[in-house]
N, CA, C and O atoms as a GROMACS GRO file, in nm:
protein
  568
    1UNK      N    1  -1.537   1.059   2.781
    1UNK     CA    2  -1.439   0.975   2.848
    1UNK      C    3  -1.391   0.869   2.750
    1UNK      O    4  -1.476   0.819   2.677
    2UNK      N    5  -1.271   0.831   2.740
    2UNK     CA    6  -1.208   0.716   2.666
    2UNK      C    7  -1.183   0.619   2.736
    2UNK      O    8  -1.184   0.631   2.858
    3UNK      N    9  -1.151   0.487   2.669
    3UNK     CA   10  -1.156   0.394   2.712
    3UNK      C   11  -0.987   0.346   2.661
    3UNK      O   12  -0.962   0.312   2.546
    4UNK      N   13  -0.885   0.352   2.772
    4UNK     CA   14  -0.764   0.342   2.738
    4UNK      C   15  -0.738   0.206   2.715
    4UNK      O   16  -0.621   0.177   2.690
    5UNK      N   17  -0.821   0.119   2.719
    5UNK     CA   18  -0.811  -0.011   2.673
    5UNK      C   19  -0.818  -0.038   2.508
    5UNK      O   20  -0.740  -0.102   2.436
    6UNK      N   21  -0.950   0.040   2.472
    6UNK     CA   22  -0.948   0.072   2.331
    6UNK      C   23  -0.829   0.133   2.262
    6UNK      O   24  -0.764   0.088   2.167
    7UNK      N   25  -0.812   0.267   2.342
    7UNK     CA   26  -0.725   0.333   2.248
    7UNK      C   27  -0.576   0.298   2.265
    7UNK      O   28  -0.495   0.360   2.195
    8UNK      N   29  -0.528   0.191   2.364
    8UNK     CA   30  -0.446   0.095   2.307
    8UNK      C   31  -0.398   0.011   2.245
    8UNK      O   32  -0.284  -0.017   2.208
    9UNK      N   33  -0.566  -0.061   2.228
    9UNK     CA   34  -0.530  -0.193   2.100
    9UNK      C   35  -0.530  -0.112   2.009
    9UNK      O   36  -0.458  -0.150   1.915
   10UNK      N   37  -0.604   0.035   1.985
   10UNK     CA   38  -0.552   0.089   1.886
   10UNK      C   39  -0.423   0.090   1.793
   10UNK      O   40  -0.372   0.056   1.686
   11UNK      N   41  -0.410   0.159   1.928
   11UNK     CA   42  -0.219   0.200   1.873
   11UNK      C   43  -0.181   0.066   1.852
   11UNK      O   44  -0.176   0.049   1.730
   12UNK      N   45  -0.149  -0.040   1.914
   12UNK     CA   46  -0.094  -0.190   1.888
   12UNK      C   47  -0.115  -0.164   1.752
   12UNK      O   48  -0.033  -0.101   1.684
   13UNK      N   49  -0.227  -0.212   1.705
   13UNK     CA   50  -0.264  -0.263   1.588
   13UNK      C   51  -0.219  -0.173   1.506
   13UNK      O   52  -0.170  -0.233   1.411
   14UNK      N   53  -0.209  -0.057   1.493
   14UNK     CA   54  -0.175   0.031   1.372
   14UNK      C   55  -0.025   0.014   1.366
   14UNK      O   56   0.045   0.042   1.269
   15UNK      N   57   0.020  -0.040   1.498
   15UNK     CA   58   0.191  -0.066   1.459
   15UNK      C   59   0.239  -0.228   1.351
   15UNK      O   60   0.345  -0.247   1.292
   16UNK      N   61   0.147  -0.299   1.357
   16UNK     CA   62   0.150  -0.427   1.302
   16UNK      C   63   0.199  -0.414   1.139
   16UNK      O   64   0.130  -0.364   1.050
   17UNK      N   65   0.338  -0.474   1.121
   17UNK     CA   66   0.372  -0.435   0.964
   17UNK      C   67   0.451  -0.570   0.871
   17UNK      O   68   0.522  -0.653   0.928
   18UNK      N   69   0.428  -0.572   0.745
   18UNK     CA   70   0.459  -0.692   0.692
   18UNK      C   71   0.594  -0.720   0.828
   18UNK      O   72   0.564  -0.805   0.912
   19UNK      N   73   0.722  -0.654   0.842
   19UNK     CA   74   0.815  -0.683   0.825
   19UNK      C   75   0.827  -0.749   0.962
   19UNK      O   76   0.931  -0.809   0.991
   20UNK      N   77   0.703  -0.738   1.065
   20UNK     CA   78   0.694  -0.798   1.202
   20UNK      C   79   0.637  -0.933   1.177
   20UNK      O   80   0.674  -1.016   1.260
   21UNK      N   81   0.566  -0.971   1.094
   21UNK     CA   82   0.497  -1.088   1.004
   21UNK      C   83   0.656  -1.195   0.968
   21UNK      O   84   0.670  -1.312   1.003
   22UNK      N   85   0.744  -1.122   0.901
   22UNK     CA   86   0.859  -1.203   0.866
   22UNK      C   87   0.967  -1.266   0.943
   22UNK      O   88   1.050  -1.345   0.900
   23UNK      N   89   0.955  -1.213   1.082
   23UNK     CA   90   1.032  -1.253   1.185
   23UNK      C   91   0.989  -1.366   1.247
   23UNK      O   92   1.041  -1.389   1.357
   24UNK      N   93   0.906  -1.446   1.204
   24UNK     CA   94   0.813  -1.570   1.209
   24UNK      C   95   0.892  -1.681   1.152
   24UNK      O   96   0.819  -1.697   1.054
   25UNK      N   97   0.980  -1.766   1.137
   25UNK     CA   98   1.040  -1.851   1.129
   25UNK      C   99   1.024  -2.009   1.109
   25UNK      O  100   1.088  -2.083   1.034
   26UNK      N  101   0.892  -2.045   1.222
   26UNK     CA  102   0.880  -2.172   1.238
   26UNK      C  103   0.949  -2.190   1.396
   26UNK      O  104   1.060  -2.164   1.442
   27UNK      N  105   0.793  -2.263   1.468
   27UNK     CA  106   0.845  -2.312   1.570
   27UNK      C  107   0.716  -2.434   1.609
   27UNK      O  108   0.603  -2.421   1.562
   28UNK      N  109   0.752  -2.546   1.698
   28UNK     CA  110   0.724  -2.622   1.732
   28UNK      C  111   0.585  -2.554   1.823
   28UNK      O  112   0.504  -2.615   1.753
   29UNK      N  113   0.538  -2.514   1.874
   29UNK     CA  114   0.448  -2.450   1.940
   29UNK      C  115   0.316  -2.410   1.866
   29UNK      O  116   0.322  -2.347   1.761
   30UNK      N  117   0.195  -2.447   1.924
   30UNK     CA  118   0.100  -2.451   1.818
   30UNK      C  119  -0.016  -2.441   1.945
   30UNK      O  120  -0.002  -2.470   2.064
   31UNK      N  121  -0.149  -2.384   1.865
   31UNK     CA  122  -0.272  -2.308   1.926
   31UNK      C  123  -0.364  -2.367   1.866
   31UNK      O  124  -0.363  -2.398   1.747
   32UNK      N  125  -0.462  -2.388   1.957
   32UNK     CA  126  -0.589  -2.502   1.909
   32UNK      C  127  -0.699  -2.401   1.861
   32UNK      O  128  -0.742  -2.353   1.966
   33UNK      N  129  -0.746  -2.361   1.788
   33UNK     CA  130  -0.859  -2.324   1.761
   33UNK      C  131  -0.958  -2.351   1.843
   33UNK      O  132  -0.992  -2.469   1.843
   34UNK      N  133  -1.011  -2.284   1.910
   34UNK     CA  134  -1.108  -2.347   1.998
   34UNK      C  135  -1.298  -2.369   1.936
   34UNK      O  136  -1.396  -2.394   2.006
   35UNK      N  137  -1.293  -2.352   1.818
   35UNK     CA  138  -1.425  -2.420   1.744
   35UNK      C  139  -1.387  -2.525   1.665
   35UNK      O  140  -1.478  -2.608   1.655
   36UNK      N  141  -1.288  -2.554   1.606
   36UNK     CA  142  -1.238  -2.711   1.559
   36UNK      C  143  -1.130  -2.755   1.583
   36UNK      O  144  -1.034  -2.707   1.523
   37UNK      N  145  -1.116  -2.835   1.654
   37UNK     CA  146  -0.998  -2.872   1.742
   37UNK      C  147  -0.897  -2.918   1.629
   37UNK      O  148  -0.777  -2.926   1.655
   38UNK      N  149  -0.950  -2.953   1.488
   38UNK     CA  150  -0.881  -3.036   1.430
   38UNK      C  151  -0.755  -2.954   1.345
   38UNK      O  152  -0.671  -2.996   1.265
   39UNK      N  153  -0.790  -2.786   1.412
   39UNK     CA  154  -0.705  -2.668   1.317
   39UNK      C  155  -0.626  -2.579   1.417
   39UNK      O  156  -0.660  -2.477   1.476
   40UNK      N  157  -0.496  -2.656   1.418
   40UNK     CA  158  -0.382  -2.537   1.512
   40UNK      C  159  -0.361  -2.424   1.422
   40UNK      O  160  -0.412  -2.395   1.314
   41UNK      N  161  -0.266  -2.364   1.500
   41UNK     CA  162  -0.211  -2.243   1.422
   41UNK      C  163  -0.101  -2.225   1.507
   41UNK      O  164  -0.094  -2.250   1.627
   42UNK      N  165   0.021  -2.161   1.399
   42UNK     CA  166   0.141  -2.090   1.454
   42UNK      C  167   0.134  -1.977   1.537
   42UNK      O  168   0.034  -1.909   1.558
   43UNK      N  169   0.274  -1.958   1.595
   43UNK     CA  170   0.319  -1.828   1.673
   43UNK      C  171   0.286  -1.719   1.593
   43UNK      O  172   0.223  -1.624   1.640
   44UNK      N  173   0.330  -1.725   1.448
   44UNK     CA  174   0.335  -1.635   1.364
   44UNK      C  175   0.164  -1.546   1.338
   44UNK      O  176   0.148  -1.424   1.330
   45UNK      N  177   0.027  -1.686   1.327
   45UNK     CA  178  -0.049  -1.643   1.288
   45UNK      C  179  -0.131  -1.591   1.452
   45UNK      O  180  -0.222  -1.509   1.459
   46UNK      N  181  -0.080  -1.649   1.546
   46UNK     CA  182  -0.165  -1.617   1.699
   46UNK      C  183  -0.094  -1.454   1.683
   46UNK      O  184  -0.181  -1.368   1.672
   47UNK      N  185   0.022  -1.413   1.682
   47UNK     CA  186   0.078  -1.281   1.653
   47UNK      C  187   0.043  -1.204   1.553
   47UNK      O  188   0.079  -1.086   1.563
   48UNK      N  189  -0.021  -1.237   1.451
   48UNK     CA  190  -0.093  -1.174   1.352
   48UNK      C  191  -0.243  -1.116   1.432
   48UNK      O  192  -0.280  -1.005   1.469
   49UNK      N  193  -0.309  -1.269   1.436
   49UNK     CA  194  -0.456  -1.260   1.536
   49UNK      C  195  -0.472  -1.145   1.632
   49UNK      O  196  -0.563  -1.064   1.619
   50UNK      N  197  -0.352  -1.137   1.761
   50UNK     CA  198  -0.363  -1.018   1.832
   50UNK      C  199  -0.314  -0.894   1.817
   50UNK      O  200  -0.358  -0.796   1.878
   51UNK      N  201  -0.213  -0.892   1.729
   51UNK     CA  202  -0.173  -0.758   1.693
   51UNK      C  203  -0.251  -0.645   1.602
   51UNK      O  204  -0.257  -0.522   1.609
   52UNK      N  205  -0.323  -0.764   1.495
   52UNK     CA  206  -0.378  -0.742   1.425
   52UNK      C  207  -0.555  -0.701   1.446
   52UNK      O  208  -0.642  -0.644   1.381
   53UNK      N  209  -0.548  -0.743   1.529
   53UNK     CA  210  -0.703  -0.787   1.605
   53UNK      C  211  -0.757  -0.871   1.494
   53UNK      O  212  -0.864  -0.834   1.447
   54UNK      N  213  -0.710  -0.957   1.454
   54UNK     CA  214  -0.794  -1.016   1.353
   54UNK      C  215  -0.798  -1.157   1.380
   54UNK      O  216  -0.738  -1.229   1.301
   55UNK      N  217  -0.872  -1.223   1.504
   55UNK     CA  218  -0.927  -1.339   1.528
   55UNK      C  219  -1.020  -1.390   1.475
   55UNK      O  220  -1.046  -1.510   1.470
   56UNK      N  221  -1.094  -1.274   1.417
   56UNK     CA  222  -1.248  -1.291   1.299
   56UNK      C  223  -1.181  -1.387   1.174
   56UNK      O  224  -1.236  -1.487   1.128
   57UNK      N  225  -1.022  -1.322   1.121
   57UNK     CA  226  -0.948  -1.362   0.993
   57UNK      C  227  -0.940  -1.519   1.057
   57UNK      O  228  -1.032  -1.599   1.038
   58UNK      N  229  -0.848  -1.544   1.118
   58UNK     CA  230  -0.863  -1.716   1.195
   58UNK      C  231  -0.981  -1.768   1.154
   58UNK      O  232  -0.988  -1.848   1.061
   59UNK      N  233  -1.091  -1.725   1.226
   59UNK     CA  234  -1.231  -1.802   1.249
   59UNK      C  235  -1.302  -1.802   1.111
   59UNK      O  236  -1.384  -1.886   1.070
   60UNK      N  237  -1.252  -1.684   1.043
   60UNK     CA  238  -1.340  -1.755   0.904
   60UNK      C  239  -1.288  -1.795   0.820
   60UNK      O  240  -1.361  -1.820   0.724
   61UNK      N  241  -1.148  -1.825   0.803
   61UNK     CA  242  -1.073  -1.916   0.733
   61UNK      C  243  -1.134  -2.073   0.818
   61UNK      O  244  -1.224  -2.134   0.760
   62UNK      N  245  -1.100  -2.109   0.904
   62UNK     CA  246  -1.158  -2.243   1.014
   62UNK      C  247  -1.312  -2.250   1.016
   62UNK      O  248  -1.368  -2.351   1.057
   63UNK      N  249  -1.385  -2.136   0.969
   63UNK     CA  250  -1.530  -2.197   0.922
   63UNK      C  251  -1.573  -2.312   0.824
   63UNK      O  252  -1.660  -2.398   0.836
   64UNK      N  253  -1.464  -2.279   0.697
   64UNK     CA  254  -1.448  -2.372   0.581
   64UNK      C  255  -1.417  -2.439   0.609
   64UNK      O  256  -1.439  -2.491   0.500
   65UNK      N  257  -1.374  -2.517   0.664
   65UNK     CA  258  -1.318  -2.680   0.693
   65UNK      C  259  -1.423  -2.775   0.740
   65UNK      O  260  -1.476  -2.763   0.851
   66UNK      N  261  -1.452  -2.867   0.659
   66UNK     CA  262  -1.578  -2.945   0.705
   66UNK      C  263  -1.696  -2.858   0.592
   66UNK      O  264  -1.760  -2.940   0.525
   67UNK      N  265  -1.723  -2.749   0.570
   67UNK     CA  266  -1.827  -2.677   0.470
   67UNK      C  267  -1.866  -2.762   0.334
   67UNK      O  268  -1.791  -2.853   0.302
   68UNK      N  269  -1.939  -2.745   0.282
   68UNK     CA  270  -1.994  -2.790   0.130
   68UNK      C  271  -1.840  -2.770   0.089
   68UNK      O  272  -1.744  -2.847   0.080
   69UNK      N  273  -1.868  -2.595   0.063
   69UNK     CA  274  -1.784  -2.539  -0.044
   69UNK      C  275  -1.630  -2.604  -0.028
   69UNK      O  276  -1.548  -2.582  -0.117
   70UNK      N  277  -1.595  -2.689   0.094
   70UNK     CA  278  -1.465  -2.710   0.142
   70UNK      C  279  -1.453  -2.882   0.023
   70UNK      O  280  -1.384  -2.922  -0.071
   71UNK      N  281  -1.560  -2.925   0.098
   71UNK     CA  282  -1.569  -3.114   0.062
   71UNK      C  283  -1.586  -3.058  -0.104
   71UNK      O  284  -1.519  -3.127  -0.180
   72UNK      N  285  -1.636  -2.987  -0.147
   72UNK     CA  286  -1.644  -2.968  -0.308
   72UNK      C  287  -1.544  -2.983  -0.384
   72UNK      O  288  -1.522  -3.069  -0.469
   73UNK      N  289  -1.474  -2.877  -0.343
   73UNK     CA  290  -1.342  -2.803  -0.389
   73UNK      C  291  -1.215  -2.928  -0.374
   73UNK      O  292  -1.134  -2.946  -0.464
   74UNK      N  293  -1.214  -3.024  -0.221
   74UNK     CA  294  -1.155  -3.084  -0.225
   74UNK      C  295  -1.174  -3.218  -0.342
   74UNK      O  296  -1.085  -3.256  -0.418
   75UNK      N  297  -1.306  -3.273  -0.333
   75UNK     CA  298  -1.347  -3.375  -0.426
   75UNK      C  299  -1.269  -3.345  -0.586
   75UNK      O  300  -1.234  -3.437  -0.660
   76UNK      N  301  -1.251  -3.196  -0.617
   76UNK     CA  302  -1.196  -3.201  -0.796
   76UNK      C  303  -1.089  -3.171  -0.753
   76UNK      O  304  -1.031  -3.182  -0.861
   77UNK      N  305  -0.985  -3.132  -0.663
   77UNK     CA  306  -0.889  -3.088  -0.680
   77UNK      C  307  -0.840  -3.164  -0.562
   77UNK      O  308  -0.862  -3.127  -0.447
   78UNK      N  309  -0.770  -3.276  -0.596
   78UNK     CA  310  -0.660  -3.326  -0.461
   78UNK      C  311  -0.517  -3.261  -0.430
   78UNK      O  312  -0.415  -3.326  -0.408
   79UNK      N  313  -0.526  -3.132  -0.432
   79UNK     CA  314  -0.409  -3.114  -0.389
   79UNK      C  315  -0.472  -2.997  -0.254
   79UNK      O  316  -0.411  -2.960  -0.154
   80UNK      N  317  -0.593  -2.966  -0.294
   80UNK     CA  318  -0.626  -2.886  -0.154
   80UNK      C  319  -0.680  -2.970  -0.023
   80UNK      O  320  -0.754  -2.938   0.071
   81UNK      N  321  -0.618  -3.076  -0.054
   81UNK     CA  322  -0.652  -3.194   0.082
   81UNK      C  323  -0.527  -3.197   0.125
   81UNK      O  324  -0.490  -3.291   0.195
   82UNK      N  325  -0.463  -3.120   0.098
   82UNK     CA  326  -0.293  -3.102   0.154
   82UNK      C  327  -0.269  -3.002   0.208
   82UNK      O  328  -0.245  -2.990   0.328
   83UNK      N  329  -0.275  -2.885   0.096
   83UNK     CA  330  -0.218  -2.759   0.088
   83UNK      C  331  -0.316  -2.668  -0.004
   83UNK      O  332  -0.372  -2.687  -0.112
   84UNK      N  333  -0.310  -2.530   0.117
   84UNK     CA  334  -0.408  -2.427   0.057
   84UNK      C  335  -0.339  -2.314   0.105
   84UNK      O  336  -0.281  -2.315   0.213
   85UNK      N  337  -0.341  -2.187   0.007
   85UNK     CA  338  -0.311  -2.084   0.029
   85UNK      C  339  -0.418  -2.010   0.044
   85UNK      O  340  -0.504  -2.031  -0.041
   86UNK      N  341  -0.450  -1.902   0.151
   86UNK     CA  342  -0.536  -1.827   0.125
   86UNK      C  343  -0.462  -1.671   0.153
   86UNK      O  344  -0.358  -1.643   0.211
   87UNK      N  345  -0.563  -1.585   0.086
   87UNK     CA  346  -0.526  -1.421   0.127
   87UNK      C  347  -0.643  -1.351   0.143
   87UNK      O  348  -0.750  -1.368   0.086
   88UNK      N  349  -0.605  -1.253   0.247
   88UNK     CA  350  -0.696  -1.150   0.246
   88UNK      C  351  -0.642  -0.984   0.203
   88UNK      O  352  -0.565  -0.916   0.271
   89UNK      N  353  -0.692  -0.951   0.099
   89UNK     CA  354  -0.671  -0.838   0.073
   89UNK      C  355  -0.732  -0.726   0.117
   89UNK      O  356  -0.845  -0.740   0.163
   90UNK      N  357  -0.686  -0.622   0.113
   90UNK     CA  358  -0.795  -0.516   0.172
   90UNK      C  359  -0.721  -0.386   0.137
   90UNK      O  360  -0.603  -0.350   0.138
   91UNK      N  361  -0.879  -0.314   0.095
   91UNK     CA  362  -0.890  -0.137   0.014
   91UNK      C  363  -1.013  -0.097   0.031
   91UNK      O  364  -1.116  -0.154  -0.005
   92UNK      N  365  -1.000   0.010   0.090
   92UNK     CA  366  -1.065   0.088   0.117
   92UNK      C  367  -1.184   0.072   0.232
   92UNK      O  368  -1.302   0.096   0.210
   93UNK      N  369  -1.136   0.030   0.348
   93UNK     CA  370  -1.204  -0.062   0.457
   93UNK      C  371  -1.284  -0.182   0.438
   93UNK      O  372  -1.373  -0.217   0.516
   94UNK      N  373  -1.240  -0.259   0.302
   94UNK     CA  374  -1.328  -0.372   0.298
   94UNK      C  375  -1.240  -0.451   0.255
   94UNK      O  376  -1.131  -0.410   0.215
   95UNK      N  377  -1.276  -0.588   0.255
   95UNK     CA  378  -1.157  -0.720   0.200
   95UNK      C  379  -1.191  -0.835   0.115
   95UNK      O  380  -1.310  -0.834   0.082
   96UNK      N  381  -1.143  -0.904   0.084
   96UNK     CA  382  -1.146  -1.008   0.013
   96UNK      C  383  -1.075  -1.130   0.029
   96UNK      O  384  -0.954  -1.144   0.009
   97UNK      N  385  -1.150  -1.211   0.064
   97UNK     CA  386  -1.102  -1.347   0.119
   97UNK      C  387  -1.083  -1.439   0.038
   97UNK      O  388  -1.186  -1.490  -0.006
   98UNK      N  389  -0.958  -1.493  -0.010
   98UNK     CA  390  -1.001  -1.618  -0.116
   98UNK      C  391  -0.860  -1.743  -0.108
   98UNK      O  392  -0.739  -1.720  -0.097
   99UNK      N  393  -0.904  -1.825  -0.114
   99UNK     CA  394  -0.790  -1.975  -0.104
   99UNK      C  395  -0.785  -2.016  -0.219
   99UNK      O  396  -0.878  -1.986  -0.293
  100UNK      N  397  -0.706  -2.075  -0.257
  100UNK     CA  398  -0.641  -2.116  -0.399
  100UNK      C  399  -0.584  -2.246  -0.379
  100UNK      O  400  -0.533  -2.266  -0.268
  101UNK      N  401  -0.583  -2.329  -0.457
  101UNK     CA  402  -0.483  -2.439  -0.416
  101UNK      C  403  -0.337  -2.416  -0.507
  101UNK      O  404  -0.265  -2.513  -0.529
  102UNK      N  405  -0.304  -2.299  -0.550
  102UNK     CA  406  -0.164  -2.298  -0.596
  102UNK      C  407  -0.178  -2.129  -0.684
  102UNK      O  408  -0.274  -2.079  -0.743
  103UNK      N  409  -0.057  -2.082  -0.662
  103UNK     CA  410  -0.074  -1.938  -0.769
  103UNK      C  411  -0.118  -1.976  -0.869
  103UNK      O  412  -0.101  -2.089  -0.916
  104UNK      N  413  -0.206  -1.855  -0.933
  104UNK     CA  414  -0.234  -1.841  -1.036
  104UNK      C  415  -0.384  -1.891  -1.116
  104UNK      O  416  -0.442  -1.867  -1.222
  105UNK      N  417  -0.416  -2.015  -0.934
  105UNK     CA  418  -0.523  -2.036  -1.020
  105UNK      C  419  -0.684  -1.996  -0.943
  105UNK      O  420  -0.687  -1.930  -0.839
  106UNK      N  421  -0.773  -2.030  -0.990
  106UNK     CA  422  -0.881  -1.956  -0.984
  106UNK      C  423  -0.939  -2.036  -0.836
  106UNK      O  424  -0.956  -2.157  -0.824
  107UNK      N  425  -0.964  -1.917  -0.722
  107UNK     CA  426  -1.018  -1.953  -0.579
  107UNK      C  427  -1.132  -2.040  -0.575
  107UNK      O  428  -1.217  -2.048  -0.663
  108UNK      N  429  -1.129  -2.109  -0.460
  108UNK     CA  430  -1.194  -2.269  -0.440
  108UNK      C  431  -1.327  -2.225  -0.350
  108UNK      O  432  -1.445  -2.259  -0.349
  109UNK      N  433  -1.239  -2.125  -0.271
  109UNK     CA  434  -1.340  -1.984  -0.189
  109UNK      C  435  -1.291  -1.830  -0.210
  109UNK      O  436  -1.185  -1.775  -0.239
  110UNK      N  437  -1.444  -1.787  -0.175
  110UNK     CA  438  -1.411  -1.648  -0.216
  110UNK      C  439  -1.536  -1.577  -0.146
  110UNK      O  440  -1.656  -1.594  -0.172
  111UNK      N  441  -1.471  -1.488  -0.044
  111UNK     CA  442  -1.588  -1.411   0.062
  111UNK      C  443  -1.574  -1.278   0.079
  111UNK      O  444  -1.471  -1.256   0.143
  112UNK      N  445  -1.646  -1.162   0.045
  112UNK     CA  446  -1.619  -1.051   0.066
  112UNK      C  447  -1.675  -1.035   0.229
  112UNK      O  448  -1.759  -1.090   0.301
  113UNK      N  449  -1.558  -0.906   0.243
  113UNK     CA  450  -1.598  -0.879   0.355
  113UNK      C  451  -1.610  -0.728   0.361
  113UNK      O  452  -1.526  -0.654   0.309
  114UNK      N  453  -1.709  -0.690   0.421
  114UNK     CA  454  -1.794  -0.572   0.380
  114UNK      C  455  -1.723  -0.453   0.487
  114UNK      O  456  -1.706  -0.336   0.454
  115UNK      N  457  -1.693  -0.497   0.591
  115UNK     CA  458  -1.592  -0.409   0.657
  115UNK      C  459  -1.513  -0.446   0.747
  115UNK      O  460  -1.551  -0.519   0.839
  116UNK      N  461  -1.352  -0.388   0.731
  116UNK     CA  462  -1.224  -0.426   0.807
  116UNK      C  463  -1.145  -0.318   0.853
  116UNK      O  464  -1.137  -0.205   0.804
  117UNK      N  465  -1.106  -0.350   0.920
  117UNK     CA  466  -0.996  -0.240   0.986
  117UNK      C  467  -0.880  -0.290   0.993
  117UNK      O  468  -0.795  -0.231   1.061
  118UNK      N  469  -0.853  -0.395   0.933
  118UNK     CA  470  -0.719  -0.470   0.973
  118UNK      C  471  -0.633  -0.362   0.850
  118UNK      O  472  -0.648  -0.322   0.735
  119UNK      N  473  -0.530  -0.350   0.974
  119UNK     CA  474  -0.399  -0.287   0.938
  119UNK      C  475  -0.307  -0.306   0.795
  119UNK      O  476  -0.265  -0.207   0.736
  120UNK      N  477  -0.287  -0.415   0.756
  120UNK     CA  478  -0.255  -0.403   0.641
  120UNK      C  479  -0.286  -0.454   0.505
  120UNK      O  480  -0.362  -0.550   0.507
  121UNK      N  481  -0.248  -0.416   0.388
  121UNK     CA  482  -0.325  -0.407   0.261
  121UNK      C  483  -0.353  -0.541   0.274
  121UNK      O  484  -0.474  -0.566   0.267
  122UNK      N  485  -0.276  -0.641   0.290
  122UNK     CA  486  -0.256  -0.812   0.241
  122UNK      C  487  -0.225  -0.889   0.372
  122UNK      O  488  -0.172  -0.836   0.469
  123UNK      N  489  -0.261  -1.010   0.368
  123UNK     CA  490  -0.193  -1.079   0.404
  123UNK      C  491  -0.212  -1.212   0.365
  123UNK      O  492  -0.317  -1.247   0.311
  124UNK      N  493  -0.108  -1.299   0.389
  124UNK     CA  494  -0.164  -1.454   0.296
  124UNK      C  495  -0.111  -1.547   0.468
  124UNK      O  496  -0.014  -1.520   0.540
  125UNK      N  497  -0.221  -1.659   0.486
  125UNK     CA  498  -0.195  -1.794   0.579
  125UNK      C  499  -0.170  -1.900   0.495
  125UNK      O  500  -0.239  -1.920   0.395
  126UNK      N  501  -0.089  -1.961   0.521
  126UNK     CA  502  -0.082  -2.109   0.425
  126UNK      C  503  -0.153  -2.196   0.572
  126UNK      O  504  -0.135  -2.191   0.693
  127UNK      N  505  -0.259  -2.290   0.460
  127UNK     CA  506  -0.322  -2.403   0.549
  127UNK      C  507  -0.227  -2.529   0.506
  127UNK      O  508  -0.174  -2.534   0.396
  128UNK      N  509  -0.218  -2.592   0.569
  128UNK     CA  510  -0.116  -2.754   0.532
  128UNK      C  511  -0.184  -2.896   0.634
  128UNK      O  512  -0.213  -2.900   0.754
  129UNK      N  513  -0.189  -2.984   0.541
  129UNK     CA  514  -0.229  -3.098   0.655
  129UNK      C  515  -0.157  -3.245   0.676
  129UNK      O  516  -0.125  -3.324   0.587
  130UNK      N  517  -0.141  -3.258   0.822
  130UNK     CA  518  -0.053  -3.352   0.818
  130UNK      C  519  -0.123  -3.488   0.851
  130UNK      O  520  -0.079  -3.565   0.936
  131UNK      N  521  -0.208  -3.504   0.794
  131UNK     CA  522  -0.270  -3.615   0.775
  131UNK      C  523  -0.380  -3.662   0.917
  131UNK      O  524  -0.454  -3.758   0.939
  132UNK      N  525  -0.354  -3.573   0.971
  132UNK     CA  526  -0.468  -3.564   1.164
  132UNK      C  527  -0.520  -3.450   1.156
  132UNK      O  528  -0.642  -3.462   1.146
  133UNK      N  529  -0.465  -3.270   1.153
  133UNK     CA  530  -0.523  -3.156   1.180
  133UNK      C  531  -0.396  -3.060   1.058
  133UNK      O  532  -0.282  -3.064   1.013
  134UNK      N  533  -0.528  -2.980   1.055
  134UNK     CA  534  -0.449  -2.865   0.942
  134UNK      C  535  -0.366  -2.745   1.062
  134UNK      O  536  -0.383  -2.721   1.182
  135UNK      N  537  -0.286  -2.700   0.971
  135UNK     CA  538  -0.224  -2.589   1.066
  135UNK      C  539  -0.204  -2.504   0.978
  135UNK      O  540  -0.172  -2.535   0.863
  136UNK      N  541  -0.221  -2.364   1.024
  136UNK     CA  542  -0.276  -2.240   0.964
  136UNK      C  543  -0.097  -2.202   1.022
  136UNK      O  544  -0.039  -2.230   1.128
  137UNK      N  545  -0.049  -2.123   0.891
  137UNK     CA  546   0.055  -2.083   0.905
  137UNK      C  547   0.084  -1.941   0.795
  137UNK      O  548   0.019  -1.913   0.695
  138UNK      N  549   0.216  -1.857   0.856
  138UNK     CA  550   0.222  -1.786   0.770
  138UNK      C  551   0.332  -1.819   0.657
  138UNK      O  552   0.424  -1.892   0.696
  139UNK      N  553   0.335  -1.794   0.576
  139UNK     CA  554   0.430  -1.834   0.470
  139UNK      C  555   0.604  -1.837   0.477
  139UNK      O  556   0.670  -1.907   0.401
  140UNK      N  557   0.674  -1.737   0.595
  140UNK     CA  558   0.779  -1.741   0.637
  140UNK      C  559   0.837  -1.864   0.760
  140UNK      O  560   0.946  -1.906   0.799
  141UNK      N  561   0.692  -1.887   0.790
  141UNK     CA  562   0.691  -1.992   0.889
  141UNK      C  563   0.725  -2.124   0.798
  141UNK      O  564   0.795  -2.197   0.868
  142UNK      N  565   0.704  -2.183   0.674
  142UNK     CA  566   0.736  -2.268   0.623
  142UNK      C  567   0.842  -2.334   0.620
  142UNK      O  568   0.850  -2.433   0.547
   0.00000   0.00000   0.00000
């Protein structure tokens, strides 16, 4: 017997593609994280989260905030007390998590993840803070 609940988010999720990611714009509307209040997120990334099924991607980006590795990274580098890019890549059902405070240079974090199913190869959230709570955004949303 199947479970047509499953084999719907299935299908959802396998439809999820950069080019539904880009129709994300920017809007006034914002989602509380419900383990640190101090981290919204966009339309763009709550539409990533469920399409994607990847609420795990949210929650362990929002683990780091407040962490050693977070207060570290921020202490030598003041520009990731602003602005952070992170991406998750993924090949061959596994991924790689890492934030940067600007291209090119070497991640502040960096977490493998041993197994994923998320739908596509990449994706990048920009974190930004406006001086009260960070907001997790996608990069078209800017």
């Amino acid at each position: 017997m199947t479970n047509a609940t499953s084999t719907e988010n299935t299908v959802e999720q396998s439809r999820l593609t950069h080019a539904d990611l880009h129709q994300f714009t920017g809007d006034l509307e914002r989602f509380y994280h419900p383990l640190n209040r101090r981290v919204v997120y966009t339309p763009g990334v709550q539409y990533l989260a469920q399409a994607g099924q990847a609420y795990w991607l949210i929650d362990a980006i929002v683990s780091y905030f407040g962490s050693e590795a977070m207060n570290l990274a921020m202490k030598a580098d003041y520009r990731i007390r602003e602005l952070q890019f992170w991406r998750l890549s993924v090949a061959d059902g596994s991924g790689l998590l890492e934030a940067v405070a600007d291209v090119g240079e070497t991640p502040f974090i960096r977490q493998e993840i041993q197994f994923t199913d998320f739908p596509l190869d990449h994706i990048e959230i920009w974190a930004g803070f406006d001086g009260n709570r960070w907001t997790l955004y996608l990069p078209s949303e800017h």
